[in-house]
Every structure is written in structure tokens, then in C-alpha cells.
C-alpha positions, 0 to 999 in steps of 0.5 A: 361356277358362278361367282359375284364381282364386287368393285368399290370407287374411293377416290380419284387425284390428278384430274384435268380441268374440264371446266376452264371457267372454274378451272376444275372437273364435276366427276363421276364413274360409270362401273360397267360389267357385261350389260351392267351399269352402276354409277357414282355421285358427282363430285362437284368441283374437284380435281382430287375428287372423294366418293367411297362409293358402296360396293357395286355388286354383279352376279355373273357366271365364271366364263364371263368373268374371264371373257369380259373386262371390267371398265371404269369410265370417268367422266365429267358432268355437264348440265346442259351438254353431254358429259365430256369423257375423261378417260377409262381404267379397264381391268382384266379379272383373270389373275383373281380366278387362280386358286394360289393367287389374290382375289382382291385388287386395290391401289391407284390405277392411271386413267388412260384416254386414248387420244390424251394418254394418262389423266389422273388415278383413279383408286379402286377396290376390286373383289371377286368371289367365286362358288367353286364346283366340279360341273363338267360341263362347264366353259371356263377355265378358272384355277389354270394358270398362265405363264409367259416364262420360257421355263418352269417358274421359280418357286414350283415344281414340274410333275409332268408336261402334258404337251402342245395346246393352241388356240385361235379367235377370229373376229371383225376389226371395229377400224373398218365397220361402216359406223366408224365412218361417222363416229369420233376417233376416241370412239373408234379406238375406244370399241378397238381396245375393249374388242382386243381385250375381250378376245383376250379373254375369250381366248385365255378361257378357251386355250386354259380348257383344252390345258384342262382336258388334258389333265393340267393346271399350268400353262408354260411359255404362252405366247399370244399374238394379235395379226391386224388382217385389215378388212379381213378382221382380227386373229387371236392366236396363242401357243402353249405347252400344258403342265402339271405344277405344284408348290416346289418342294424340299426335295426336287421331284423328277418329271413323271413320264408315262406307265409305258416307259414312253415320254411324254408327247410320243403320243401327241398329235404334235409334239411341240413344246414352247419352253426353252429351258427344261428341267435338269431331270429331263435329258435330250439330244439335239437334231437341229433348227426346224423351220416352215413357212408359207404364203396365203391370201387374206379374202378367200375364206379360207380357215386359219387353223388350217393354215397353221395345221399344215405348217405345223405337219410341215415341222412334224415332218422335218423333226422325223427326218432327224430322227427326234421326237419332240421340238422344243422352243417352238414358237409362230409368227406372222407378217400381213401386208394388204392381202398377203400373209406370210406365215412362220413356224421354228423350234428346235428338234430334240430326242428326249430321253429319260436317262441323263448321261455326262454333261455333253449328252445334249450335243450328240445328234440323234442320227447317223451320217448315212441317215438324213437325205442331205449331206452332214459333217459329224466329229467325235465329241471333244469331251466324251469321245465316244459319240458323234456331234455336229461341226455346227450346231444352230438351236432356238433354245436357252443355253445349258445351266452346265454348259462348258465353253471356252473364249467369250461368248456374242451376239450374232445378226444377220440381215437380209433385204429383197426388193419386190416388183409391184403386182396383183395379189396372187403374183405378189404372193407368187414373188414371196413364196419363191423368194423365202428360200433365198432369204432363208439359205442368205440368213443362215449363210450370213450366220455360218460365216460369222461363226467361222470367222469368230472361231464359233460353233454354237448358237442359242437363241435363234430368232428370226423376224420376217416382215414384208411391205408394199415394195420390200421384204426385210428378215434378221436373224439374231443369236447368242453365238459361243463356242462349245468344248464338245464341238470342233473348232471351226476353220477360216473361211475361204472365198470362192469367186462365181467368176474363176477369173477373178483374183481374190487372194488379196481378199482372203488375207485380208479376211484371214487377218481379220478373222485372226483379229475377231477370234482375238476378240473371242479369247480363241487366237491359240486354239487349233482346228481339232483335225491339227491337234496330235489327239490318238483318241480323235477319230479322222475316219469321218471325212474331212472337216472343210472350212466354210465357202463363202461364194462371191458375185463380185468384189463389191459384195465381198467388201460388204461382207469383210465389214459386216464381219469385222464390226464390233460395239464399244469395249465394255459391252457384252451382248446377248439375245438369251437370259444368260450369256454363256460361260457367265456367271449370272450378274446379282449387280445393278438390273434396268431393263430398257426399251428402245425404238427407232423408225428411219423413212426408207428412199426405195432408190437408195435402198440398200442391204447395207443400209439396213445394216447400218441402220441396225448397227446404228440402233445398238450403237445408240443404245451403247451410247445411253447407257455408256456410264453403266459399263461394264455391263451385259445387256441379256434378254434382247428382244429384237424386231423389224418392222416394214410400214406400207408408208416405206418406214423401217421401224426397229425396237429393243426390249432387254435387261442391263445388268452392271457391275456390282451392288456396291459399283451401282450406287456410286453411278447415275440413275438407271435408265429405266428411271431417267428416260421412262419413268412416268414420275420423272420428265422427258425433254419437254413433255411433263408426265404424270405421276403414278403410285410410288411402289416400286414396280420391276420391268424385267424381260428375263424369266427370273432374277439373279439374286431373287426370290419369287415368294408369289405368283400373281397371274398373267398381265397382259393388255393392248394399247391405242395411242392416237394424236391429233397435235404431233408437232406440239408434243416433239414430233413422232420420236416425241409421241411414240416415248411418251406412249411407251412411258404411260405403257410402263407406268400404267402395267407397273400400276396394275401389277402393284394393285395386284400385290406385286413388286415385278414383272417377269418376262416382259415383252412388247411384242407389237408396236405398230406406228401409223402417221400422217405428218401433212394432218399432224396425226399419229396412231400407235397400237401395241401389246405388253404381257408378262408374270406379275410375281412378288419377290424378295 
């Protein structure tokens, strides 16, 4: 399927002085595609510089069409030395290979240097016409679209899942060849981020095959991760699930599912799904959290794609022992420090069914009490009384569209910190490996005491962050606490001493007053424990329901434990991990979305579990304060994360959505913070930044927006930054550097989506924000990723 790439350089504005004798730039660009080159004329003495160049056309197959980028380098012109390099506009041609979407892009793209951030715009016309065929043996993956939303994209229809596709690139990190030893930073990340960008590309092409040999059009709930192995290379790898889509109809249409009666994924080989959300069509019954993880070493040669085999046979299996047959909101990650890699795989394990029964179906577990090898703790359900239902129930998932809750609903963190020995590789791995069962049982101990203590007894949204450093190994685990009609309210805790000798009833009133206070909170004072309710209907056959123990070392760690329960966030706040909060109705009112990071230097002798607590109350705190004239509000969509740095830095950041008040009490408030702290039209403290188009471009982390309607899928964005500087303490330290990078980010995606025809970005995420620094040499270096769905709303 060849195709001809056809791009048109008209103009460029906001130039930098090159030339501080004339105070202005002699301009041109280089166009490059592949091994072709084309050129512009120099624009002499011009920060606004005018070319309307003739269309540069390339002849190219399709495969490299989704494998390479399209570079556009500006440069300035030098007679006597070499041309001085001004910056780059790289563009990815994957959103003009869709059949529904656009095959042209057009606006004013930012320049972006690696080393200076955003000089000028550059304004192109980019067109690409392909020759379609049927050639089966063809390598590209032209017409399959990618969508990073956790559910079917508004505005289509579902018409079948076809199941789990994966994919992995390997390839040699430029940052540690030997010819980075002699050539210039702006160099090095320059090769860096074009690498990033064709890996990229490779990798889209060959997961979107595999989506084909299925008999799909449609990628849902792609996820793609960059793991920086050091000497070792980089790994490319992404997960999907496969689907049938087509043009929503008048009338909604019910899933097909296979001629057998069987559905779908039975015969998958892994019945994975990375959607959080199904269609309401489609009925299920949850089993419970699943999790893997695993240790290995980098420098062995060992192939990852085993490595995620195993993992994924590990998750098979726990789904079978709970009697399901798909794992929904799947979702793996990663953790490399030096050698070691730590690796992670969760879901949810569901049984799907194709009859759908009353609303509380999805909460009856698939298996019996006799029938897992663990114990379990079954009630009748509180709504149907006919089935059974967990006194608990943990989920990765979104929450149902009709899900029937009482009290409020909130967000719950829970925060583990492990201290590791110095060792060789292997005993360093050794000392992980037996730890991460600890960490694991901590988390959910930490989260089950929590919801007892609210009155809780559901989580949605369940995301845990594992990240390991030289010295320390740090997780967390975030959720959307709630509690569900069908399920039984949950029991006081009560305190179990490891000494017998000690008195801990003082300790239990206070808890049992302070869990009288939280439950409060959570509107359920006047509910009673389901066994104390004079209810013939309920069945007390099937043991007791115990309240949950919390076992104590000492008085110290119960203390820690009373405070970490009793903390609550500024009144006016509503919290919440998931893109609703449930027993909400959906806000239509004032939306910004906001990302927020913050790194905190770490004394290995002070270190503490209550340290990282107070660090990371201290960030949401801080975020309350930012955005304290919003209020009321519910921030939705929160995307947490924690990062460990070798240099013994803790680094934590927030992407999420607020949503405040109504249209009419927006109007009467300051501006978003959206616009005050990172548009690139506005300032920040000291630091000019520059403009950019003036389309208004939406940033949103949710999968849809309340009160709008996508008319228009672009394609799938998706770009990976560099930012390095050489003068940290001339532009307001790290704290300085790091904002204004972000600030470029959003100005330079906004710009893209908007050259492609949209108003907005729907599931938008960073999902790596790696900081490097040295301040005795007044360096810094920063990498991350964004992606997301441009669309066009209305």
C-alpha cells in the first residue's frame, strides 16, 4: 500500500535572535522523511519569516509511514560556520492513516529545542494520500484505530471484543553508546527522542497487525510504556484489547458473541481485557483482585516476552481459582533500578455472562465458600437476597452506571515503605523478591482498615505503584472507596496486641470514637452491621461476620495507624481515583484539568513510613490549597504516582480533572488553573513563556466529558519529551525548570491536536516523569511521556 507524504512550510513567527549583531535569524528548514531531504530558502533577516515553499513530496510505503516521523528542523544560516540549530517540529503521521479521520494536518506547530524548550512556531501543511489495497502480505496497520480510553469511545458501537493483544520493541539506548561520549547534549537527546518516536511507531504498527489478524478494527484501552533499562537498552511494550467498532447507531446493538453460545475470550489464550468499563449489554460477576509480580535481572539475556508470559500464566491461574473466565482492567508495569527489574501484573477477575440479571448481578461471586483453597466470608446479598456476595469487595475496575450506594463515597491511600540492605545484584533481587509479599499483604491491610473504619465496603479503581531505588523500595495503593447497598456493612476494627501483656483498650475507645467520627463523615452513623438488623429474609447460617483485626507490634505503630485513619482533607473537597465518583451524579459545571508534581530530597536516617505519609498528604493538601476558590468541587480522574530516583529523591505527581460548581457559579470565579499555572499564553513566576495558536484546546484525563459530545475521532497522540538545562538557577531552580517543561508539554499537544482538527484531548495521561539533577554543575534533565485521544466536541 504505498502512499505519498506531501508537506508545505509556509511561515514561522517568534523566532530567537541568532545573530546579536542584527538582532535577528536567516532561517530555513530542513523537511526530512526517512533518508529524504528537502530544503527551504533562507529567509534572511527575519524573526517572522515567510517561505510558502512548493510541496515537498515523498513516495514511501505505508509501513514507514507508521514506523517514521516527520522531522522539520529549523535552522539558522551561517556563511562562514556551521548553521546554528534552532529547534525541531517532529510529527507523528499515525492519526492520518484512519479511514474516518483527517488526512491532512495544518496550523502552527511550536519549535521545540531540547536544551531551550519552545522558540517560535512553525506553520505547516502536512498531507498524506494513501493507495489502498487488499495485499495480504502486507506489514502495516493502516485503518486500525487506537484509543487509550478505559471504554468504548463515545460515538461508536461495539460489535465484538476479539480479545488481548500485546506487544514488545527492544532496542540500544543512544544515552549509552560510545559516540555520545564526544557528541553535544542537544545531540544526544535529540537521537534519544527521535529513537523514542520511531519505536513508537514500530510498535503501534506491529500491535495494530496482530488487532488485524484478529478480525478487528479498533484498539481500546492501549497502554504504552517506555522502561529505560540503562546499559541493557529500551523496552517498548503496550497492551490492548482487540474490537470490532462502527458508527454508533439509532438503536444500540448487543455485542456478538460467538456461534457456540460461548463468549467471547473463552478460547483466548489469555482472556485479558484492558477496558474498565463494559457495555451495559454485557453482564458479569466479580471474583476479586488478581496480582503477579516478579524480580529479574537485566544483563542476562534473557527475552522479555517470557518474562511477561509467566506473569501473565501466573494471573491466568488465579482467575481459574476463582472460578471466572476473563480478567477485566488489566493493566502492567514496571520498576528498574541498576540491575533489577521489578515487574507487575493486576486486573480484576470477572465471570462474563451473557444474560444480564437485576442491577446487583455484578456482586455475586462466581464461587462457592467451600470452593477456593483460602478461607472466605459470604453474605446474602442485601438487595436480591437470593445469591451470595463478599463482605468486602476490591476491584480495579470503573464503578457501574447504576450502582446503588449509600453514604458518601472517598478516596482511600494506602502507603508502604521497606528499607533495603546494600548488596550485589542477585542478593538485591533475593531481598525484593521476599519482601514484595509483605508490601503486598501491608497495602491491602492498610486498605481493609481503612474501610472498616469509614463504614466501607467496596473499592474501585484499585491502582497500585510499586517503585524501588538503590536503598528503598516505596508502594501505594489508591482507590475509590464506597459503600455498596448489596454488601453488608462492615464492623468496627478491634486491636489485637503481638504482646498479650499490653492494655490496648484505651486505644480501642479512642478508635471506636474515631471510627464513629469517620463513619460520620461518610453519612452512615445510623447504619447497623446487617447481622444486628431484625431481617427474617437474611441468612445467619453462613458464619460469622468478625470485624477486621488490626495486629499491633507496639503503641507507636498504633498511634501511626489511629492518625493515618483519622485524617481527612479541607471541607469542600471531594476526591476520587475514578472518572465518577460513586452515587454522584456527573458535574456539567466548570472542568480543569491539572497536573501537579513535587519531589522532596530523602535523609536514609530519618526516613520513615510516616514521613512518606506526610509527604504525600502534604501533596494533596497543597493541591487543595491551589485550587481552594474552586470549591465545592470533586477532583475525578486522579492519577497518582511515586517515584524513587537513585540520587535518594522522592518524587510524587497528580494528573486529574476538577470539576466545580455549576456553569453559572464558574463565571462568577478566577481563572482555571489550567490557565493560571500552565498555559503557555500566560506567565509563570519569573519565567516568560511563549505563545501559541489561540484555539482552545481541552486537556482532560476522563474517557468522556459530561455535557459533551464527541462529534469526531482524530487518532491517538502520543509523544515523548526531553528537556535538559545547563542554567537551573538562572530560570528558579529545579521546581522552576520542571513547570515550565510541563507548560511547553501542554502547549506543544494542544497545538498538535488543534493542527489535526480537534478541540480536545480525552484520556489524558503522563505516565513517565523521570528528573535527573545534578545542582553542584547547575544541570538538570527530565524525560516523560504524554498520550491521549484527540477528538472534536461540541
Amino acid at each position: 500500500m504505498p502512499g505519498v507524504l506531501k508537506v508545505k512550510v509556509v511561515a514561522g513567527r517568534y523566532l530567537p535572535v541568532m545573530d546579536r549583531v542584527s538582532e535577528s535569524t536567516d532561517a530555513f528548514v530542513e523537511v526530512r522523511f526517512g533518508n529524504s531531504m528537502y530544503k527551504t530558502d533562507v529567509c534572511r533577516k527575519s524573526l517572522d519569516p515567510e517561505w510558502n515553499s512548493p510541496w515537498f513530496k515523498f513516495e514511501v510505503e505505508d509501513d514507514e509511514l507508521q514506523d517514521e516521523p516527520l522531522q522539520l528542523r529549523v535552522l539558522d544560516h551561517d556563511t562562514y560556520s556551521a548553521n546554528d540549530a534552532i529547534g525541531i517540529v517532529r510529527i507523528d503521521l499515525n492519526p492520518l492513516l484512519i479511514q474516518e479521520g483527517t488526512n491532512a494536518i495544518s496550523g502552527w506547530l511550536p519549535i521545540y529545542d531540547t536544551m531551550h524548550g519552545v522558540r517560535g512556531e512553525l506553520q505547516v501543511i502536512v498531507k498524506v494520500d494513501l493507495f489502498r489495497d487488499v495485499n495480504q502480505f502486507r506489514q502495516s496497520s493502516c485503518g486500525v484505530q487506537i484509543f487509550a480510553s478505559i471504554r468504548v469511545p463515545e460515538g461508536l458501537e461495539l460489535k465484538r471484543l476479539l480479545g488481548f493483544v500485546e506487544e514488545l520493541v527492544v532496542n540500544d539506548d543512544p544515552e549509552y553508546q560510545w559516540i555520545d561520549r564526544i557528541r553535544t547534549p542537544r545531540t544526544s537527546n535529540e537521537a534519544r527522542q527521535k529513537l523514542f518516536s520511531q519505536l513508537s511507531g514500530e510498535l503501534h504498527r506491529k500491535i495494530g497487525r496482530k488487532a488485524q489478524e484478529l478480525g478487528g478494527n479498533a484498539i481500546l484501552g492501549f497502554r504504552q510504556c517506555f522502561d529505560l533499562e540503562g546499559e541493557s537498552g529500551i523496552v517498548v511494550r503496550a497492551v490492548g484489547t482487540a474490537a470490532v467498532l462502527s458508527p454508533a447507531s439509532s438503536r444500540p446493538a448487543t455485542p456478538s458473541v460467538d456461534e457456540d453460545e460461548s463468549l467471547p475470550l473463552s478460547s483466548e489464550e489469555f482472556p485479558f481485557l484492558t477496558v474498565r468499563i463494559l457495555p451495559s449489554a454485557l453482564g458479569f460477576r466479580i471474583g476479586g483482585v488478581v496480582c503477579a509480580r516478579s524480580v529479574k535481572l537485566l544483563n542476562r539475556g534473557e527475552d522479555r516476552d517470557t518474562w511477561w508470559t509467566e506473569l501473565r500464566s501466573e494471573i491466568r491461574s488465579h482467575m481459574r481459582v476463582l472460578g471466572c473466565n476473563a480478567v477485566l482492567g488489566y493493566t502492567e508495569s514496571t520498576s528498574v533500578s541498576g540491575e533489577l527489574c521489578v515487574l507487575s501484573a493486576m486486573g480484576t477477575a470477572v465471570q462474563l455472562e451473557a444474560d444480564v440479571e437485576e442491577g446487583c448481578h455484578c456482586f455475586h461471586v462466581p464461587y462457592g465458600e467451600t470452593s477456593l483453597p483460602f478461607p472466605v466470608q459470604l453474605s446474602s446479598c442485601l438487595l436480591c437476597h437470593k445469591h451470595r456476595v463478599p463482605d468486602m469487595l476490591m476491584t480495579t475496575l470503573e464503578p457501574p452506571d447504576n450502582l446503588l450506594v449509600k453514604g458518601k463515597s472517598c478516596l482511600l491511600q494506602a502507603r508502604v515503605y521497606r528499607a533495603r540492605r546494600l548488596a550485589d545484584a542477585e542478593g538485591s533481587a533475593k531481598q525484593i523478591g521476599d519482601v514484595l509479599p509483605f508490601v503486598e499483604y501491608e497495602l491491602h491491610r492498610q486498605l481493609m482498615g481503612q474501610l472498616s473504619f469509614h463504614g466501607l465496603n467496596s473499592v474501585f479503581g484499585l491502582r497500585v505503584k510499586l517503585s524501588v531505588s538503590e536503598r528503598l523500595l516505596v508502594a501505594t495503593a489508591t482507590a475509590t472507596a464506597c459503600h455498596v447497598a448489596a454488601l453488608p456493612l462492615p464492623a468496627i476494627p478491634k486491636l489485637q496486641p503481638e504482646d498479650p501483656c499490653l492494655d490496648v483498650s484505651d486505644l480501642q475507645s479512642k478508635l471506636s470514637e474515631a471510627a464513629k467520627e469517620g463513619r460520620q463523615r461518610c453519612q452512615l452513623a445510623d447504619m447497623a452491621p446487617a447481622d444486628e438488623e431484625d431481617d427474617d429474609s437474611l441468612d445467619f447460617t453462613a458464619g460469622g461476620r468478625d470485624a477486621f483485626v488490626l495486629r499491633l507490634e507496639d503503641f507507636n505503630e498504633s498511634d501511626i495507624l489511629l492518625r493515618s485513619m483519622r485524617r481527612s482533607l479541607p471541607e469542600g473537597f471531594s476526591f476520587c481515583n475514578t472518572e465518577s465518583m460513586p452515587g454522584l451524579a456527573d458535574a456539567e459545571g466548570q472542568q480543569v484539568t491539572f497536573t501537579r508534581v513535587w519531589r522532596l530530597p530523602i535523609n536514609m536516617e530519618e526516613m520513615s513510613s510516616q514521613m512518606v505519609n506526610n509527604a504525600c498528604e502534604g501533596l494533596f493538601r497543597s493541591l487543595c490549597y491551589k485550587l481552594r476558590k474552586k470549591t465545592p468541587c470533586l477532583l475525578a480522574g486522579l492519577l497518582f504516582d511515586l517515584y524513587l530516583s537513585d540520587d535518594d529523591h522522592l518524587m510524587a505527581s497528580i494528573v486529574g480533572c476538577c470539576m466545580a460548581g455549576s456553569p453559572v457559579e464558574a463565571k462568577e470565579r478566577s481563572p482555571s488553573l489550567d490557565e493560571e499555572c500552565t498555559s503557555p499564553r500566560r506567565r509563570l513566576g519569573s519565567i516568560s513563556l511563549p505563545r501559541v495558536a489561540s484555539t482552545p484546546v481541552r486537556l482532560s484525563p476522563l474517557s468522556r466529558v459530561p455535557g459533551a459530545r464527541v462529534e469526531q475521532h482524530l487518532g491517538y497522540v502520543n509523544m515523548f519529551f526531553i528537556r535538559e538545562s545547563t542554567a537551573i538557577k538562572e530560570t528558579g531552580g529545579v521546581s522552576g525548570f520542571l513547570h515550565q517543561f510541563l507548560a511547553e508539554i501542554q502547549a506543544i499537544v494542544r497545538s498538535h491536536v488543534a493542527a489535526l482538527g480537534g478541540n480536545a484531548l480525552l484520556s489524558y495521561r503522563m505516565s513517565e516523569c523521570i528528573l535527573l539533577d545534578n545542582p553542584h554543575k547547575n544541570q538538570a534533565q527530565c524525560l516523560t511521556n504524554v498520550y491521549g485521544d484527540a477528538v472534536f466536541m461540541q
